[in-house]
C-alpha positions as CSV (number, residue, x, y, z in Angstrom):
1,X,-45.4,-5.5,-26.0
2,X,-47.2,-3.2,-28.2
3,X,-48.7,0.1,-26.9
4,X,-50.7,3.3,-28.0
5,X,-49.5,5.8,-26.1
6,X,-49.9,10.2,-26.6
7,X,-46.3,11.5,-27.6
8,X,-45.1,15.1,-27.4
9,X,-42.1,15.7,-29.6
10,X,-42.3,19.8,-29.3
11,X,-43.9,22.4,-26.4
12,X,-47.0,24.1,-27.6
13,X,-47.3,21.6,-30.5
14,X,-50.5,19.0,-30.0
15,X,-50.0,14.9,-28.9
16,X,-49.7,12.5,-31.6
17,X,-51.3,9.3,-31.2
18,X,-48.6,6.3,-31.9
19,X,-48.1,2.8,-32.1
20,X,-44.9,1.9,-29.5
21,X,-43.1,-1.0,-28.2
22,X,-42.5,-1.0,-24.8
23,X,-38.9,-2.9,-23.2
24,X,-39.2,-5.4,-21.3
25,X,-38.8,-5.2,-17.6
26,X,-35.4,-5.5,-16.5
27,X,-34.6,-6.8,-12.5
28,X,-36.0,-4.5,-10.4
29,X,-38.8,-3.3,-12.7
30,X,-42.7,-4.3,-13.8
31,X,-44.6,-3.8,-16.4
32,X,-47.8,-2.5,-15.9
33,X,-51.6,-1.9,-17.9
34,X,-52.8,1.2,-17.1
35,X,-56.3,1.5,-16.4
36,X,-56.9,5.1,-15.7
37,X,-55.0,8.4,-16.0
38,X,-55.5,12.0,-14.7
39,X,-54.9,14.9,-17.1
40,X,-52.8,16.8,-14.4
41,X,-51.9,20.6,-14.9
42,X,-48.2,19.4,-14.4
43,X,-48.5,18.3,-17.9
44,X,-49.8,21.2,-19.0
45,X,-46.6,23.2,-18.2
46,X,-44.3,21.7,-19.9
47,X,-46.9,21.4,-23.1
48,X,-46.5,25.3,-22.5
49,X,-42.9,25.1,-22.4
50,X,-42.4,26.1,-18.8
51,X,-40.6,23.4,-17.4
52,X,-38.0,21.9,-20.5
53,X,-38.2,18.2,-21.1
54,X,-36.3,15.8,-23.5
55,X,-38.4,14.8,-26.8
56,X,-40.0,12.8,-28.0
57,X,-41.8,11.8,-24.7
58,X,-45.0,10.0,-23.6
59,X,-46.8,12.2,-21.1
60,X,-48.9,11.5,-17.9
61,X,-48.1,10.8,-14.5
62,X,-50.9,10.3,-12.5
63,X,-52.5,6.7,-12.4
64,X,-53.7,3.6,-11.3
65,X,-54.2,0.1,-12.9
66,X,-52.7,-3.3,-12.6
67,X,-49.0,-5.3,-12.5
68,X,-48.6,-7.6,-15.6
69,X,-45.2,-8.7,-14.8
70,X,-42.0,-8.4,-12.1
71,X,-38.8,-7.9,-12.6
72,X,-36.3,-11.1,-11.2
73,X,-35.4,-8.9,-8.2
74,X,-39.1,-7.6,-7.3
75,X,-40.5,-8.8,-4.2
76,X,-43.2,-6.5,-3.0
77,X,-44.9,-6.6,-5.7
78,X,-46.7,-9.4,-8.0
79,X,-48.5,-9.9,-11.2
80,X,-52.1,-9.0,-10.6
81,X,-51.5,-6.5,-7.8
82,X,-53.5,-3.3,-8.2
83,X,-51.3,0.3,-7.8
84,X,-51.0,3.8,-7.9
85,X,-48.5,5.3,-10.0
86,X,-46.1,7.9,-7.7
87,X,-44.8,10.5,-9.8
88,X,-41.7,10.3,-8.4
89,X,-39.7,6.9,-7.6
90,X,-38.6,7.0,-3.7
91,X,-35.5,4.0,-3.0
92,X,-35.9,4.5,1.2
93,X,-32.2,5.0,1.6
94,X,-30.9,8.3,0.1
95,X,-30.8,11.4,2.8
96,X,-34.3,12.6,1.6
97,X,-35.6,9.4,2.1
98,X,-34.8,8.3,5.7
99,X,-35.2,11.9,6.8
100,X,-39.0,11.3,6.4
101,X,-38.5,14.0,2.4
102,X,-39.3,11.1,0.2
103,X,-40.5,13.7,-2.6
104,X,-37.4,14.4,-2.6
105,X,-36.3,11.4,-3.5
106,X,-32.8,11.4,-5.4
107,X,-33.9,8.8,-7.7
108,X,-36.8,11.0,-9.2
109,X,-34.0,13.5,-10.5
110,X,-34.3,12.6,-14.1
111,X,-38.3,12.4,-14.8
112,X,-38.1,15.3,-17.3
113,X,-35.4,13.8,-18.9
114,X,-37.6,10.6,-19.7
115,X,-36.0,7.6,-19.1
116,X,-35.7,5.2,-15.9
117,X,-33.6,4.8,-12.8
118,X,-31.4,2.4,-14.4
119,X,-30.7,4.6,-17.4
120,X,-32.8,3.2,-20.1
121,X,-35.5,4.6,-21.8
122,X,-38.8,2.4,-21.5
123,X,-40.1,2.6,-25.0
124,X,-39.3,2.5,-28.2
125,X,-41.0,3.7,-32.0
126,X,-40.1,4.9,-35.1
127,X,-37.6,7.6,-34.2
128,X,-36.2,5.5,-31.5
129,X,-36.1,5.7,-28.1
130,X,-39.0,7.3,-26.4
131,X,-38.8,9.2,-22.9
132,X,-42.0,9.0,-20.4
133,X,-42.7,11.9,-18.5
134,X,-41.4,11.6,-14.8
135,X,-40.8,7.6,-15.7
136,X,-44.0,6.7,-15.7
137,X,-45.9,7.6,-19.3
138,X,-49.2,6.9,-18.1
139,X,-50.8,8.6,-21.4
140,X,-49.7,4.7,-22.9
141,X,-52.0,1.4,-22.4
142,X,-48.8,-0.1,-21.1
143,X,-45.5,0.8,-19.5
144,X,-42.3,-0.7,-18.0
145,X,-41.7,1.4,-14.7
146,X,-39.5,1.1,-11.8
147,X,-40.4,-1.0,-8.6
148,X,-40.1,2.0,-6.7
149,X,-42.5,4.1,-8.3
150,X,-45.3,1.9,-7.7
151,X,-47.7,1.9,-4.5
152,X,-49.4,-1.4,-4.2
153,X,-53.7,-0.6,-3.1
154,X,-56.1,-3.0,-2.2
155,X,-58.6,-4.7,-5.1
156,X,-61.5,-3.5,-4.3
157,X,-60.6,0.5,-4.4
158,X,-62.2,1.7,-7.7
159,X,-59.0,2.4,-9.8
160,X,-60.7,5.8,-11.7
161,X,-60.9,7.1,-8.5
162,X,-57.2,5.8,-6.6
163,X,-55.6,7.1,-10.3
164,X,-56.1,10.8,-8.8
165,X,-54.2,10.2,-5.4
166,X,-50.7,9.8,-7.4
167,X,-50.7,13.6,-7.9
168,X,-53.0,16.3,-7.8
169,X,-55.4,15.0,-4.0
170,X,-52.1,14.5,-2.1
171,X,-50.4,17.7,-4.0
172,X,-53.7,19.8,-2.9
173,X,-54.6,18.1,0.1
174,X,-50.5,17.9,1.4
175,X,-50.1,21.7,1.0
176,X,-52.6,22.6,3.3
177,X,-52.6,19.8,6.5
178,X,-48.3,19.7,6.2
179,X,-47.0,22.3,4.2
180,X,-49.3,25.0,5.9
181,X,-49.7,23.1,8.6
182,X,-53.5,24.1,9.1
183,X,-55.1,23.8,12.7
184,X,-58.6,23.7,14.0
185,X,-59.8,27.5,14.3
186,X,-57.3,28.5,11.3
187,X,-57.9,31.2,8.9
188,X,-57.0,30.1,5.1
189,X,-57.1,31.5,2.1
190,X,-56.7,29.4,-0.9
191,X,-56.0,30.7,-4.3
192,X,-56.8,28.8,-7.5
193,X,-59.4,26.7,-7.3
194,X,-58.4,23.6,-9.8
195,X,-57.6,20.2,-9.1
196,X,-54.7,21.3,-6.6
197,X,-56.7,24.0,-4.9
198,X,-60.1,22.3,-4.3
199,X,-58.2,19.6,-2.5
200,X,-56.3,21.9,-0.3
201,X,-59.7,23.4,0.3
202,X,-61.0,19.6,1.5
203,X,-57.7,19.1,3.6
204,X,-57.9,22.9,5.0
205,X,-61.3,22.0,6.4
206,X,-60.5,18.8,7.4
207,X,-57.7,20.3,9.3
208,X,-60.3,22.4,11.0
209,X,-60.3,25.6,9.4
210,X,-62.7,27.8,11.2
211,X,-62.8,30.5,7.9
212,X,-61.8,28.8,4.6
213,X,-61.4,31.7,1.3
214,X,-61.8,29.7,-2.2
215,X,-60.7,32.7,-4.7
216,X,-60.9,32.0,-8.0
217,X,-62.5,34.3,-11.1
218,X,-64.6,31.0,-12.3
219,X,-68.1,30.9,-10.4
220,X,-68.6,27.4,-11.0
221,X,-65.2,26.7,-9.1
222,X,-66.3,29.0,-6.4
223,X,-69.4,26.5,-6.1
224,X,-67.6,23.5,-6.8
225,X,-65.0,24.3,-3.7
226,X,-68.1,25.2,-1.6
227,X,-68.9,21.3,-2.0
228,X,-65.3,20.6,-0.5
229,X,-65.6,22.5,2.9
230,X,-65.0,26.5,1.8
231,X,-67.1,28.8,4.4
232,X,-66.4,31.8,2.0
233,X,-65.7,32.5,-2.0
234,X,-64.0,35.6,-3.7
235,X,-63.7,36.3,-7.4
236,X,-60.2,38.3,-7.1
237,X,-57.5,38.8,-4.5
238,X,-58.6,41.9,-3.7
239,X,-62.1,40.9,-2.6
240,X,-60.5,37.8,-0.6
241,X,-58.0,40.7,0.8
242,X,-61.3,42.5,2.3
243,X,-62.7,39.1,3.6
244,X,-59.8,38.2,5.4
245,X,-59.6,41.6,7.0
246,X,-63.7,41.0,8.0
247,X,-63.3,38.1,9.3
248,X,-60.3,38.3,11.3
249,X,-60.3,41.8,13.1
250,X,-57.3,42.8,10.6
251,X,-55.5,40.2,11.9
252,X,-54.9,38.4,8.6
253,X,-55.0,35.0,7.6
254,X,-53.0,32.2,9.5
255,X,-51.9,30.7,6.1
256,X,-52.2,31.5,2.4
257,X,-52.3,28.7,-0.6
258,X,-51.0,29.8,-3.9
259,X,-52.6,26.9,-6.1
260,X,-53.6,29.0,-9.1
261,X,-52.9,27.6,-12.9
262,X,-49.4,29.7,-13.4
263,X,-47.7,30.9,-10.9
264,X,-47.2,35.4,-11.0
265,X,-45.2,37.5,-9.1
266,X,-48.8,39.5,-8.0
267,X,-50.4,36.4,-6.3
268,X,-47.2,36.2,-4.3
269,X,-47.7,40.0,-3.1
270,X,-51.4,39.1,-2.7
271,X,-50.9,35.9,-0.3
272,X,-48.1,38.0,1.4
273,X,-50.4,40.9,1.6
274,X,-53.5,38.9,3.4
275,X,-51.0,36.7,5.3
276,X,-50.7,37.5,9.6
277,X,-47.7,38.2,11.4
278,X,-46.4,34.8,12.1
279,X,-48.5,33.1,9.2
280,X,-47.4,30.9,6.1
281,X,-47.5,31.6,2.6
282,X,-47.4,28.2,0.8
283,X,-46.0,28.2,-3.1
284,X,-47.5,25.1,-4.7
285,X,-48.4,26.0,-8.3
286,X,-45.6,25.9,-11.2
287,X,-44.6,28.4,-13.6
288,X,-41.8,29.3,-16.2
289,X,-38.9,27.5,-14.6
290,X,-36.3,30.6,-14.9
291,X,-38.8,33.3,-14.1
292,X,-38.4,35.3,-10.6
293,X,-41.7,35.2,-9.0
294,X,-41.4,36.4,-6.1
295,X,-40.8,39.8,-5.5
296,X,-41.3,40.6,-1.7
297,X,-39.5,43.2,1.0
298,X,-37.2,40.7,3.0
299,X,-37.5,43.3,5.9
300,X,-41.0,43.0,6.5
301,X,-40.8,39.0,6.5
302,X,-38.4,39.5,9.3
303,X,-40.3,41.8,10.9
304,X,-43.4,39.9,10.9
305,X,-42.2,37.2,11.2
306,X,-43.8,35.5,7.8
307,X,-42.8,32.0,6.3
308,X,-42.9,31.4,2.7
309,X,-42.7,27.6,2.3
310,X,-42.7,25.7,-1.3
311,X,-44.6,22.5,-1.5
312,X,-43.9,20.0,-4.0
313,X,-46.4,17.1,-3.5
314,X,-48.1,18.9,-0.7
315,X,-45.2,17.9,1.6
316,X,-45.9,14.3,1.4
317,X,-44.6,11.1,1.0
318,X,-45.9,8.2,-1.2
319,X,-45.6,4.9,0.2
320,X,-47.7,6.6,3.5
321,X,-50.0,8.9,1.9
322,X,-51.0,7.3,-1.1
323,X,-52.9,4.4,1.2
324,X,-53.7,6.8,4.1
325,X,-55.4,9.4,1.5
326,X,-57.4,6.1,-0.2
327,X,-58.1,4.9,3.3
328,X,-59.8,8.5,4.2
329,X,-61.5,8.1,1.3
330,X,-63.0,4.7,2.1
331,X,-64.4,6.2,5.7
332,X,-66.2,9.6,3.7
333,X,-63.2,12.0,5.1
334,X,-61.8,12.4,1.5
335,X,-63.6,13.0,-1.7
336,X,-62.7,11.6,-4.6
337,X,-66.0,10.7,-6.9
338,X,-66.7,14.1,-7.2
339,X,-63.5,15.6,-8.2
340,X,-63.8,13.5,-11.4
341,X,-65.6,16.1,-14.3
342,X,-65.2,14.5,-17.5
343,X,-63.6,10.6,-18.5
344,X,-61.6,10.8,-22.3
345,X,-60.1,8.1,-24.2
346,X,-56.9,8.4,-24.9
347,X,-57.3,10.1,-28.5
348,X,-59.3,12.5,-26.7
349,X,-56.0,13.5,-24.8
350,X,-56.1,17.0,-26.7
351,X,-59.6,18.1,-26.2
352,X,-58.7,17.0,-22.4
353,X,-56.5,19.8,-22.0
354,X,-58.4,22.4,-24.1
355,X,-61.2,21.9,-21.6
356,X,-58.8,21.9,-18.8
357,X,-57.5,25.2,-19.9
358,X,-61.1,26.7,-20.7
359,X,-61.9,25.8,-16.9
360,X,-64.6,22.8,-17.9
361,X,-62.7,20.3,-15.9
362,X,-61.8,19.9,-12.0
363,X,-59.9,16.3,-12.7
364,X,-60.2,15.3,-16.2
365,X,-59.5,11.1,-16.5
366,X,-58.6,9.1,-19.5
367,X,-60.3,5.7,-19.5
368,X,-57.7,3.3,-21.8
369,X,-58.9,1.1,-23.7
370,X,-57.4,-2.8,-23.8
């Protein structure tokens, strides 16, 4: 089958728009049409170079749409079944798995190497075999994927809206209700305010955060996370710093979110700095792979007691959370329409990210076209 699909064959160079054939499904794979795909900050760092991948390579991981066609070995899945793409495959049996750590999942070790569970890269075009970015590709019309990297969802769940909750609403949402473990009367401070940090401010405050900090230099963020539960904004760490102080008798804050678009060394030492004896600092943004960013006293955790805990996909697991965070949505406790900025086509993918990185966008989408 025929695809268009945005290919990156160089960090900091621009996607090119090409023509690709896509294999076809072996046993225990689909093929699938992708209806809708979020232009995730993920991609964004390794566009930048900070997290190396294998070239050329489709991009995109975060999306929903519908099964064409099953593998011979398939069985929970069927043509005509509508999904969410996971970013990660999970198989259920490895350690990570049955210990309740399907992110962790050892059959998602090779997605920024391109090619599929079983070894095989899942398209193909003029300068041969082409890579997808954490096996999925979902900047492509079509795709051959693994079984396991597909969450089945009910029809009639608008698939613009269930495309976000394969990455960036669980990733958000996850780091504050399991990785910070959030608790009704909670003090949190959230920094970033993107689509990872303004869903960590809607599951802070659905975890019952009694003083919720949005920090974030944009203004229009600020209001945007005031839509998503946030009792107080700040423009810089340092004004958060004196909030938290304010609000909590110098106590501190229970937990601090480090969501921001690259991660530094500084809004470590921030978070650390307005964090309580006792309290969590929570790592969820990316940044250049080999770079040290974290330069605190190892004393003073001890002798507070402090947690620093990294989050990769806010701590959850996809086969649960995927259809509990759509089922939220469906009784008003998660919001999802309004996350959504601006809807691309594909061959807009470029101008996408530019907006993304000139802080237009809180969830960018790309509407393919069939």
């Amino acid at each position: 089958m025929k695809t268009i699909a945005a290919v990156l064959y160089e960090a900091g160079k621009p996607f090119e728009i090409e023509e690709l054939e896509v294999v076809k499904p072996d046993a225990n794979e689909v093929l699938v049409r992708y209806d809708y795909s979020g232009l995730c900050h993920s991609d964004l760092h390794m566009v930048k170079g900070h997290l190396p991948f294998r070239p050329p390579m489709v991009f995109g991981h975060e999306a929903a749409g519908e099964i064409l066609e099953v593998g011979s070995k398939v069985s929970r899945l069927a043509p005509g079944d509508h999904f969410v793409a996971s970013f990660f495959p999970v198989c259920g049996r490895c350690r990570w798995c049955v210990t309740g750590n399907s992110r962790l999942c050892d059959m998602g070790a090779n997605g920024l190497d391109g090619f599929l569970p079983g070894g095989r890269f899942p398209f193909q075009g003029k300068n041969g075999d082409y890579g997808s970015m954490m096996t999925l590709g979902t900047f492509s019309q079509y795709a051959t994927v693994h079984e396991n990297s597909v969450v089945r969802i009910d029809d009639d769940l608008p698939l613009d809206k269930a495309a976000l909750v394969g990455c960036g609403v669980p990733t958000g949402w996850g780091s504050a209700v399991n990785s910070a473990g959030v608790r009704p009367g909670d003090t949190v401070v959230i920094y970033g305010i993107g689509g990872i940090g303004v869903n960590a401010v809607q599951g802070a405050a659905y975890a019952g955060a009694q003083h919720l900090i949005a920090v974030d230099p944009e203004p229009a963020k600020l209001e945007a996370a005031k839509k998503f539960g946030a009792t107080h904004t700040a423009g810089s760490a340092a004004e958060a710093q004196d909030l938290v102080i304010e609000l909590t008798r110098g106590v501190g804050a229970d937990s601090t979110i480090i969501t921001v678009d690259e991660l530094t060394a500084q809004v470590v030492s921030d978070a650390a700095a307005a964090t309580s004896k006792g309290g969590t600092i929570v790592v969820t943004s990316m940044g250049q792979y080999e770079t040290d960013t974290i330069s605190l006293s190892g004393v003073q955790l001890a002798l507070w007691g402090k947690r620093i805990q990294g989050s990769l996909y806010g701590g959850c697991n996809p086969m649960y959370d995927i259809p509990k965070i759509l089922s939220l949505y469906r009784t008003g406790h998660v919001k999802l329409d309004e996350l959504i900025t601006n809807v691309y086509t594909l061959d807009q993918v470029n101008q996408g990210y530019d907006d993304l990185m000139a802080h237009k966008n809180i969830r960018g989408v790309i509407a393919h076209e069939h």
